[in-house]
C-alpha angles and dihedrals in degrees: 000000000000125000090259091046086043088055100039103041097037117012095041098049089042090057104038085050089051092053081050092062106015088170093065111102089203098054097057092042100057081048099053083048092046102047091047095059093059095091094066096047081053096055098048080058107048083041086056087235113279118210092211102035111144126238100253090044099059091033082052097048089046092054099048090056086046080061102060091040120105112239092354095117089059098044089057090053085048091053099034085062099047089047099055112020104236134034107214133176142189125047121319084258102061105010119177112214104222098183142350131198091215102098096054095110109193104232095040111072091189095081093054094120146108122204084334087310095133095216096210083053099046092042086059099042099049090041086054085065104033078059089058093054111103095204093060104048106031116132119276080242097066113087 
């Protein structure tokens, strides 16, 4: 799966079906982590895909474009902290917990935050400017 299939045939429907039923936790969720994940599909194309590219290549590229992406840098905080519960600094000594997600609660959509991100917010605003990237909506028809 290429970055244009991966948007079209994942992050688009995840987040169409999520303007379908904005009140559905899950849905925004798989849309937040999906999203997310487009960067890195970005960079393995603009990179050509190369079989033998190395971890911190590919992780450098991705965050460069997240980067130049309006609100990207949010949206991987965002992310960061669903995957993975809670987002925590500092050593394991003296460790400084930054955001949880769990405090989303799934019927009350004023707890849909992270660290003051309000995740609705954050998933249309990142969706407005993958629209405005070429790579992702040319025609099937375009090699």
């Amino acid at each position: 799966m290429d970055a244009r299939e991966f948007f079209q045939d994942v992050v688009k429907p995840n987040y169409d079906e999520f303007v379908q039923s904005p009140d559905n936790i899950r849905l925004l969720w798989n849309v937040v982590v999906s999203m997310n994940t487009v960067p890195e599909f970005l960079a393995l194309h603009r990179l050509r895909y190369p079989p033998d590219l190395p971890r911190k290549e590919l992780d450098a590229e991705a965050d460069g474009i997240r980067d130049e992406l309006s609100g990207f840098l949010k949206l991987q905080f965002c992310a960061n902290t669903l995957k993975h519960v809670r987002k925590i600094t500092g050593s394991p000594a003296a460790f400084e917990l930054q955001a949880s997600s769990t405090g989303l609660l799934p019927d009350e959509k004023s707890t849909w935050s992270v660290a003051g991100y309000d995740l609705v917010a954050v998933v249309h605003k990142a969706f407005a400017t993958l629209q405005e990237i070429a790579e992702l909506n040319w025609s099937r028809d375009w090699p």
